[in-house]
C-alpha positions as CSV (number, residue, x, y, z in Angstrom):
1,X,30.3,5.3,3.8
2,X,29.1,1.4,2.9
3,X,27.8,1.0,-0.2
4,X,25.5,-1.4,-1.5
5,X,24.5,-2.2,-5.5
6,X,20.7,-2.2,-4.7
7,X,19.1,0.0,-1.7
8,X,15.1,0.7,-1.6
9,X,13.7,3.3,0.3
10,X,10.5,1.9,2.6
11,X,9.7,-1.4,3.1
12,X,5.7,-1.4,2.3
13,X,4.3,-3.6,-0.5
14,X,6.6,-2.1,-3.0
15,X,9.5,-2.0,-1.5
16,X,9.5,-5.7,-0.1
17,X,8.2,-7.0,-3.4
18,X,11.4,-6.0,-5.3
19,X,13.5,-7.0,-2.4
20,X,12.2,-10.6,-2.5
21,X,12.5,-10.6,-6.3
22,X,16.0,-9.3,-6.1
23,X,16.6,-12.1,-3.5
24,X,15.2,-14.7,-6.0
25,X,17.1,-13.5,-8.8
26,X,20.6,-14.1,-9.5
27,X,21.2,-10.5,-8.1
28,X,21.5,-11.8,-4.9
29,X,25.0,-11.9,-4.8
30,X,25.2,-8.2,-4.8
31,X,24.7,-6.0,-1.9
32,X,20.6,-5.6,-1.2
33,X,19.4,-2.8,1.7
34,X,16.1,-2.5,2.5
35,X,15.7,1.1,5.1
36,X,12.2,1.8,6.4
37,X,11.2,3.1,9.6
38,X,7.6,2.0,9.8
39,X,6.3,-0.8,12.4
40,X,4.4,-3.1,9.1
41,X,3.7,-6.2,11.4
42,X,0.2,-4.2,12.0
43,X,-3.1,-5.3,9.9
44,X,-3.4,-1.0,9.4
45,X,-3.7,-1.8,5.5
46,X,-5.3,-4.6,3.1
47,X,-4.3,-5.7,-0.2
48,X,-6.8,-7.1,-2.4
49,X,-6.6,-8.0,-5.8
50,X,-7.5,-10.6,-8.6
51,X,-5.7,-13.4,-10.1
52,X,-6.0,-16.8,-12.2
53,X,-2.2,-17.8,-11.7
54,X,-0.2,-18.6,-8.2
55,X,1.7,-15.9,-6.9
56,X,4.9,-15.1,-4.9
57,X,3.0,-14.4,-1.7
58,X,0.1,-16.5,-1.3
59,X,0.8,-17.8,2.0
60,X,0.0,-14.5,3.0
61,X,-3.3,-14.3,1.8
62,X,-6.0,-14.8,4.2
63,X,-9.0,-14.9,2.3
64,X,-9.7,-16.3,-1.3
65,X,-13.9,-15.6,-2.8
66,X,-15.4,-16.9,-6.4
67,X,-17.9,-14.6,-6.4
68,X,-18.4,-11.2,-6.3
69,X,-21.4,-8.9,-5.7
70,X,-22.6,-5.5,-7.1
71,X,-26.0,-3.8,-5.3
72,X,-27.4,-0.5,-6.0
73,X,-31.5,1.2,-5.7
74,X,-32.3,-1.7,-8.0
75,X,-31.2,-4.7,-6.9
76,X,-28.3,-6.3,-6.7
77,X,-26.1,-9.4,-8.8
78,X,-24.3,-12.1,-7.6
79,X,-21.1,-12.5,-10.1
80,X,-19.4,-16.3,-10.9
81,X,-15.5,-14.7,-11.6
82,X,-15.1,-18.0,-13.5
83,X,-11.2,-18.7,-14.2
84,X,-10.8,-15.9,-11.5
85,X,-9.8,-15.6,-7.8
86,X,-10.6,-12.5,-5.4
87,X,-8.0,-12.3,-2.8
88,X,-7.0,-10.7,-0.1
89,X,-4.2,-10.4,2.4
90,X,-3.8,-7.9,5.6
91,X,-0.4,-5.6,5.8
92,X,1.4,-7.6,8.7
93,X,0.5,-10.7,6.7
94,X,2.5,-10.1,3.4
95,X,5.4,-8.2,5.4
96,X,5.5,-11.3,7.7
97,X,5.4,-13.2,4.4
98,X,8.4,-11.0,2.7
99,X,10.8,-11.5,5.8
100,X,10.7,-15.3,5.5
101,X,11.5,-15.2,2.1
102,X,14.0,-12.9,2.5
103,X,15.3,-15.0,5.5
104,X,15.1,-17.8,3.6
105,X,17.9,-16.7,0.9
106,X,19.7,-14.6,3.6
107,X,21.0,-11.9,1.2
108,X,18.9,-8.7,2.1
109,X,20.1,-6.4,4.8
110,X,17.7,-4.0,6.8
111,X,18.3,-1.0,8.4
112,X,15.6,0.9,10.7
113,X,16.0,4.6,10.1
114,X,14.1,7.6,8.7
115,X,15.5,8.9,5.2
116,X,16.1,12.4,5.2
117,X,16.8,12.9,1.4
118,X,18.2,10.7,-1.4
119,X,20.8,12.5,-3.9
120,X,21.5,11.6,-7.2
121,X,24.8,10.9,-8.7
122,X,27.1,9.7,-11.6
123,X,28.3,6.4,-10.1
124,X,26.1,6.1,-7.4
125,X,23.2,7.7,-5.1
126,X,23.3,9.0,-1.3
127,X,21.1,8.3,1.0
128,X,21.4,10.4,4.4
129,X,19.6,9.9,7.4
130,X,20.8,11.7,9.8
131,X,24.3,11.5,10.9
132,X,24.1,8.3,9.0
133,X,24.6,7.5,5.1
134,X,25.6,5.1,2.4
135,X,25.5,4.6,-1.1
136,X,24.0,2.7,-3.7
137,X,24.3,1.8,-7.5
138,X,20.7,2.0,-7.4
139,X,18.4,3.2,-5.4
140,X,14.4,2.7,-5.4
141,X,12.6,4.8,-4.1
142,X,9.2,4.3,-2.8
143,X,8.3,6.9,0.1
144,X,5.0,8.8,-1.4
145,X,5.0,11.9,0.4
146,X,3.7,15.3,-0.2
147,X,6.8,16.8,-2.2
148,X,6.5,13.3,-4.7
149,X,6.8,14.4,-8.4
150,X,3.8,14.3,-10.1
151,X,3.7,16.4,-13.7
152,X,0.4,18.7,-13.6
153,X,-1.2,21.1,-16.1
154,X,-3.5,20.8,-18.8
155,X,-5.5,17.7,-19.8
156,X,-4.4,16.0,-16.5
157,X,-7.2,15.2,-13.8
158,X,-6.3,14.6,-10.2
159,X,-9.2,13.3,-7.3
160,X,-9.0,11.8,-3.7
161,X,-9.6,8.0,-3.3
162,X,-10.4,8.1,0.5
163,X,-11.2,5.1,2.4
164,X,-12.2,4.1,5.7
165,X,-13.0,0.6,6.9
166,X,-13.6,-1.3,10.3
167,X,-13.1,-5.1,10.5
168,X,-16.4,-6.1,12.3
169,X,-17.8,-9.1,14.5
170,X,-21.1,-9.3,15.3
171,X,-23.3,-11.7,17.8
172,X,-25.4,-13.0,14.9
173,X,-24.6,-14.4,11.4
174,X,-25.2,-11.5,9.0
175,X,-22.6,-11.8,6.4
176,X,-22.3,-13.9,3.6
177,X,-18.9,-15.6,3.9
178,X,-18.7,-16.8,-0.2
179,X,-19.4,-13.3,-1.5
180,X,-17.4,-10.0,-1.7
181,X,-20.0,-7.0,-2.0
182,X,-16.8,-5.7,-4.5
183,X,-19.7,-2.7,-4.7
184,X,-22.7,-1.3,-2.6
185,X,-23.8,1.7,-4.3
186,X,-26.6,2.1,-1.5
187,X,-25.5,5.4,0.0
188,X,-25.5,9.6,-0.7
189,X,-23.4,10.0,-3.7
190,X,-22.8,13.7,-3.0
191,X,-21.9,14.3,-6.7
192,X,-18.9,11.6,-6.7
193,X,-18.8,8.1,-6.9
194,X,-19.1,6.6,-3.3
195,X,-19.9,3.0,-2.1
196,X,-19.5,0.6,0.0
197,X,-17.0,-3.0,0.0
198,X,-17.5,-5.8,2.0
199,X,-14.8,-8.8,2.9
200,X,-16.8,-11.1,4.6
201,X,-14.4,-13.9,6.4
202,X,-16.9,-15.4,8.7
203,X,-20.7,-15.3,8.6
204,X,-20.2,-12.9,11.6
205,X,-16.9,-10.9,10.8
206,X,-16.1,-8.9,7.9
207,X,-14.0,-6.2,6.5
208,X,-16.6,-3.4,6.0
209,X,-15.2,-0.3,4.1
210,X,-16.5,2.7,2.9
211,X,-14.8,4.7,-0.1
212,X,-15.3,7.7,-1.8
213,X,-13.4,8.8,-5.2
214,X,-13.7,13.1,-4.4
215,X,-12.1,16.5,-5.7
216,X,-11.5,17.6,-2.4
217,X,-10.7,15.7,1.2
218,X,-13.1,13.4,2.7
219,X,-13.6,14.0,6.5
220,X,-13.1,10.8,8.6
221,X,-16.2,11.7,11.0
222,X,-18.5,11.7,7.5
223,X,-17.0,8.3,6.6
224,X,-17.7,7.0,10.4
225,X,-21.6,8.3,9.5
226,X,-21.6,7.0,6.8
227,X,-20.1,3.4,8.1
228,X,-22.4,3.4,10.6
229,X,-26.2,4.0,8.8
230,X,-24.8,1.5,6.1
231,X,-24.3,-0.8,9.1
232,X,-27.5,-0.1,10.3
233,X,-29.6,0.0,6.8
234,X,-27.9,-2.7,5.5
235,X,-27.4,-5.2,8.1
236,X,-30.1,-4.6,10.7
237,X,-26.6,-3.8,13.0
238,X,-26.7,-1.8,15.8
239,X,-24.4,-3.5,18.0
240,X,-21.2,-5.4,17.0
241,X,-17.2,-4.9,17.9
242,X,-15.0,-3.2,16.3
243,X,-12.2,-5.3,15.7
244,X,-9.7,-2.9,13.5
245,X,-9.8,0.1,12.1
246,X,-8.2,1.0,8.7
247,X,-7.9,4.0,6.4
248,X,-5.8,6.1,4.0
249,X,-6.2,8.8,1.1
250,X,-4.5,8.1,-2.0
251,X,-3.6,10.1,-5.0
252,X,-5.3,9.1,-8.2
253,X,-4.8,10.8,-11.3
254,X,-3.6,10.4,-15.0
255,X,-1.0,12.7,-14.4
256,X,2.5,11.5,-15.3
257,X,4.3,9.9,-12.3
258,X,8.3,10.4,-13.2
259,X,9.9,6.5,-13.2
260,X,13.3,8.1,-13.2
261,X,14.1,10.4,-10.6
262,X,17.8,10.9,-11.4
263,X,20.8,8.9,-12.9
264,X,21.2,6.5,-10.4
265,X,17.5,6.4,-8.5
266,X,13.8,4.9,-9.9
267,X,10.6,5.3,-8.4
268,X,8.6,2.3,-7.3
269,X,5.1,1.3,-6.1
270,X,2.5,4.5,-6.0
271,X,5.2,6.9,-6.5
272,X,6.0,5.5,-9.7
273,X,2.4,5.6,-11.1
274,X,1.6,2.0,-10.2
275,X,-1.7,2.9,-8.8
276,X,-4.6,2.1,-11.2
277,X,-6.3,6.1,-11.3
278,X,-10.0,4.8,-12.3
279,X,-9.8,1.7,-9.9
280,X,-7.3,2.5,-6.7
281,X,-6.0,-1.5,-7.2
282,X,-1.9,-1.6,-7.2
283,X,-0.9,-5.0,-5.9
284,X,-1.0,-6.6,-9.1
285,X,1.2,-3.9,-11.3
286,X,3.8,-3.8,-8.1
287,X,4.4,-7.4,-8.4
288,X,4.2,-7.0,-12.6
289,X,6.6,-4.3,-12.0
290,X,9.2,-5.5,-9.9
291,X,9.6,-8.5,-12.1
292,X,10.0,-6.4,-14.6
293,X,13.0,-4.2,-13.0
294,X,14.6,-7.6,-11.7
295,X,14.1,-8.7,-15.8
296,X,15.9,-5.0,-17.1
297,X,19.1,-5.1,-14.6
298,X,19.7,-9.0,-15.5
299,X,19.2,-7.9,-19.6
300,X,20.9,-4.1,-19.8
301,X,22.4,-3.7,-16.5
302,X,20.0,-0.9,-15.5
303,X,16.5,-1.2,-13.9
304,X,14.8,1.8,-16.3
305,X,13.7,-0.7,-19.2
306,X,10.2,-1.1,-18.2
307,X,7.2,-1.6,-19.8
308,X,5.5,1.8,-20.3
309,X,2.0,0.7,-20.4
310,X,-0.5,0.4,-23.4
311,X,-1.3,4.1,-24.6
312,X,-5.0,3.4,-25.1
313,X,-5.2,2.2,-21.5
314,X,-3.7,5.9,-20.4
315,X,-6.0,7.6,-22.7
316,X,-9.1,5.3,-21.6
317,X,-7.9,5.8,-17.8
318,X,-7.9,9.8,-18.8
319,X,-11.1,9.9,-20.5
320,X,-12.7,7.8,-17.0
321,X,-11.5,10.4,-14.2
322,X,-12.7,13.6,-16.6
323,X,-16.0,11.6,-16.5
324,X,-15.6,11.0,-12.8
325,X,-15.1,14.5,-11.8
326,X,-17.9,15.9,-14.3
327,X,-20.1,13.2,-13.2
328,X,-19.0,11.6,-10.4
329,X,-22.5,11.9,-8.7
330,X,-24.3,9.6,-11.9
331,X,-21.2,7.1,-11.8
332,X,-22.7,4.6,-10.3
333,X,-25.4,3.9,-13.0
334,X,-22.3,4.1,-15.0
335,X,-20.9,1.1,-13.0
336,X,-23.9,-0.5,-12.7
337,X,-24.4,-0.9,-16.3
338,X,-21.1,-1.7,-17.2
339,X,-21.3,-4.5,-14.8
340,X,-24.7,-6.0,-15.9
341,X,-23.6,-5.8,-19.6
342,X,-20.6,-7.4,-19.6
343,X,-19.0,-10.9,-18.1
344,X,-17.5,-10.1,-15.1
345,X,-14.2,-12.0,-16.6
346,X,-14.4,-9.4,-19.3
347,X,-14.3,-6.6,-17.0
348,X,-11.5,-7.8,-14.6
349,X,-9.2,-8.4,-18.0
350,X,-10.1,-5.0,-18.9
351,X,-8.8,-3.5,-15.7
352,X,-5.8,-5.6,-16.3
353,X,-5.4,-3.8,-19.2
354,X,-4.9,-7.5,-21.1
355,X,-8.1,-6.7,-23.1
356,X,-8.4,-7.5,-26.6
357,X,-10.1,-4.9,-29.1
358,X,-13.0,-6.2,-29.5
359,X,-13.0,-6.7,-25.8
360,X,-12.2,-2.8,-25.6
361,X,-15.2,-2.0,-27.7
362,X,-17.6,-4.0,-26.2
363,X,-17.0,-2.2,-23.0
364,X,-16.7,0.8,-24.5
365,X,-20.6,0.3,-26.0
366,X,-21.8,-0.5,-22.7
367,X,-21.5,2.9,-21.1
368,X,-23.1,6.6,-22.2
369,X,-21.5,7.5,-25.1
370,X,-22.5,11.0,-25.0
371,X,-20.2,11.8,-21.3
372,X,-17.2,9.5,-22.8
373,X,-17.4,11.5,-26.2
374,X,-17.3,15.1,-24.4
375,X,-14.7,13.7,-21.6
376,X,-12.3,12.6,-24.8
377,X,-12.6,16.1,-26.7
378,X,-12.4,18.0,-22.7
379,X,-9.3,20.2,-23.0
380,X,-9.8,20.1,-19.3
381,X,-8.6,22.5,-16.7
């Protein structure tokens, strides 16, 4: 049976992430696997996210915006992000990305193969796959599957974040190529929060996505409707090709995702709770979060000492979804509001969760404070 010091299980954004900051790290003299059993040189996912500092995989991004927009029944606002950067960067891009650095240092081994189980250990952990296994010191663990761990029961709220998109390109210049529509409220809200989010890379192709935050699953043929009257309505579009298709239906809830899964094995990426419940954005805490396991084996010899996250954050996150699934239906005013009160660069820090208190307060005063009030003191079911 081979043995390696560090193996991670799936090679998606998480997985890769760690790997190439294991590869940068003086840990690169150990033994590194990376198994996965996925073709990721498709576009079948984007990754979008914020920043005001260079980051590890840039080169894979294939779209930068200063400027983001937010339209509902009343109008909409164009948004300066200031000292911020919207970005975004297709699947195949950052995996394509990964490889070359991970090429480039030579260290990382990977092994196509479907994992079967991963057992726990004193020394070390087993991974079988078939007729075939190895060991690791550590193992990370990344595949999000039905049978994940995720603690439930009172207090905890759990909804769907379902999204559907089609990379469009039309005969005529209808897009605005400087702006993300980050929010297009302009569509049934059904009693949850629902809207639209546009990528525009040419003035006649774009990234056009619909997502819904539900209590229950979101059929793909309502999301197709619904793509194509906001298509229609929005855009005067009728006819235009359909370049890619995208989708997916993540988990988001404040429930407690288990970092430690054993002795010898940590959850990463969504299965470790790095999924942002009130916001679906995950890029940014991965990369936060796989420096920070690179940071704990260097210092203690063991990847657990992690930074928890901010208790208020949780609790604010918490007291959002109960508001969400009371309300989700009146959740766009919400957004709307919070939007035209604040600086935009205010709101993105916020989600950051690098707010500071009076920051915190003066979002807080922007929304109802009646909802928030009765979602904090929910015992909820």
């Amino acid at each position: 049976m081979k043995h390696y010091d560090f193996v991670i299980a799936g090679g998606g954004l998480a997985g890769l992430s760690l790997a190439c900051r294991l590869a940068r790290s003086t840990l690169r003299s150990r033994p590194i696997l990376v198994i996965d059993h996925a073709d990721r040189s498709q576009h079948d996912r984007t990754f979008s996210f914020w920043s005001q500092e260079p980051d590890l995989f840039d080169s894979a991004v294939s779209h930068s915006w200063h400027k983001l927009r937010v339209a509902g029944r009343d109008g909409d606002r164009c948004l300066d992000l200031g000292a911020y950067s919207y970005h975004t960067m297709r699947g195949g891009d950052f995996h394509r990305c990964a490889c070359a650095i991970l090429q480039r240092f030579g260290v990382v081994e990977y092994l196509d193969a479907h994992i079967d189980r991963i057992e726990d250990g004193d020394r070390f952990a087993t991974v079988r796959m078939g007729d075939q296994t190895i060991s690791g010191t550590w193992v990370f663990d990344s595949m999000l599957d039905a049978g994940s761990p995720v603690v439930t029961g009172n207090g905890c709220t759990r909804l769907n974040l379902t999204f559907v998109g089609w990379e469009i390109q039309t005969e005529r210049d209808v897009f605005q190529p400087d702006v993300v529509t980050f929010m297009d409220f302009r569509t049934p809200q059904k009693d949850d929060l629902r809207f639209f989010y546009v990528l525009p890379f040419a003035p006649n192709r774009a990234l056009v996505e619909y997502t819904a935050f539900t209590g229950g699953r979101l059929a793909g043929s309502e999301a197709n409707a619904a793509l194509l009257t906001y298509l229609r309505e929005a855009f005067a579009l009728d006819s235009y090709q359909v370049l890619a298709r995208e989708g997916g239906c993540l988990p988001i809830t404040d429930a407690p995702y288990p970092r430690r899964l054993g002795r010898r094995v940590m959850a990463i990426g969504v299965k470790g709770g790095l999924l942002k419940p009130t916001t679906g954005y995950a890029y940014s805490r991965i990369q936060d979060d796989s420096m920070a396991i690179v940071a704990s084996l260097l210092t203690h010899g063991h990847p657990f000492d992690v930074p928890a996250g901010d208790p208020s954050y949780r609790w604010l996150d918490t007291v959002m979804l109960r508001v969400m699934a009371r309300y989700g239906g009146d959740m766009h005013t919400m957004m709307e509001t919070l939007l035209a009160r604040n600086p935009i660069e205010r709101v993105l820090s916020f989600l950051d969760e690098e707010s500071n208190p009076l920051d915190i307060l003066q979002i807080m005063a922007s929304l109802p404070p009646s909802r928030f009030i009765e979602a904090a003191l929910l015992n909820h079911q």
